[in-house]
N, C-alpha and C positions, 0 to 999 in steps of 0.2 A: 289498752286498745285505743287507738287514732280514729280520728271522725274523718280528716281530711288530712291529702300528702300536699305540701307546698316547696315548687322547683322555687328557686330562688335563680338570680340571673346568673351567675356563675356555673349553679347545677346543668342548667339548661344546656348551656354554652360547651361546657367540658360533653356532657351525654351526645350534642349534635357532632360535634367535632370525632369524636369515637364513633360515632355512625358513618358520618361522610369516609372517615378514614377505613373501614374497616370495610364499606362499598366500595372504596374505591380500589384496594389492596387484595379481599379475597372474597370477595364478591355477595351475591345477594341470602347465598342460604347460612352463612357467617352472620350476614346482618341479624337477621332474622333472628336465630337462634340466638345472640348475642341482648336483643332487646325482649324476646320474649322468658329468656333467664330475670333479665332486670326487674319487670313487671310483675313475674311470679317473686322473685325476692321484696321487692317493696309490699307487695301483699303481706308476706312470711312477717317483714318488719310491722304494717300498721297493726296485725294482731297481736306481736311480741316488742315494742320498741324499747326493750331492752337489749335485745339479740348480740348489738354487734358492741364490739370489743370501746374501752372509753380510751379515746385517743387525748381527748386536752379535757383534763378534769375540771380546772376553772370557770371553761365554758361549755361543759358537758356534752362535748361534741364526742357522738363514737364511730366506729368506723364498724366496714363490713365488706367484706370481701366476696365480689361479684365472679371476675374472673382471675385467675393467676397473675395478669398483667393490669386488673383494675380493682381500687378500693374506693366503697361509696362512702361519703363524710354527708351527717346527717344529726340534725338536733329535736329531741323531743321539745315542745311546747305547749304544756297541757294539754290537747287534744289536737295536735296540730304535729304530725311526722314532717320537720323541713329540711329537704335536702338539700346542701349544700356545695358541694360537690364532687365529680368523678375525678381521681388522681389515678395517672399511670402507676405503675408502680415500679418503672423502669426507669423513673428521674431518678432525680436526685434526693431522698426523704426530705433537705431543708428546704425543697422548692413547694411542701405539703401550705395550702394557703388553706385558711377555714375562712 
């Protein structure tokens, strides 16, 4: 269990970008549901943050799959859930940044 989730500035950045985009494309009950999935899963994670799948072992980053088209990248640090960032999933995998 996590005390605290910490965006880090890339997290941030990717999640507003997928908002504006997804406002702007299909509108606001997309949004909606889009971010209130998000929120309910970071919960699912500070409880379990083992959950999501270990993408880069060396730096114990895993991943966790929000929607079909988005995966969250995210590191535990002792009691600190920090997430890192949202990746399409429709790039290109080597454009995946931690």
């Amino acid at each position: 269990m996590v005390k605290t989730i910490v965006w880090n500035r890339r997290a941030s950045d990717s999640f507003d970008a997928i908002i504006q985009y997804l406002e702007n494309e299909w509108g606001g009950r997309v949004t909606k549901d889009f971010v209130k999935r998000t929120y309910h899963i970071l919960d699912l994670l500070a409880a379990n943050p083992e959950m999501g799948a270990i993408e880069h072992y060396e730096k114990q980053i895993r991943g966790f799959l929000i929607t079909k088209h988005n995966t969250l990248f995210y590191r535990v640090e002792d009691t600190r859930l920090v997430l890192l960032h949202f990746f399409d999933n429709r790039q290109d995998p080597k454009k995946k940044v931690f």
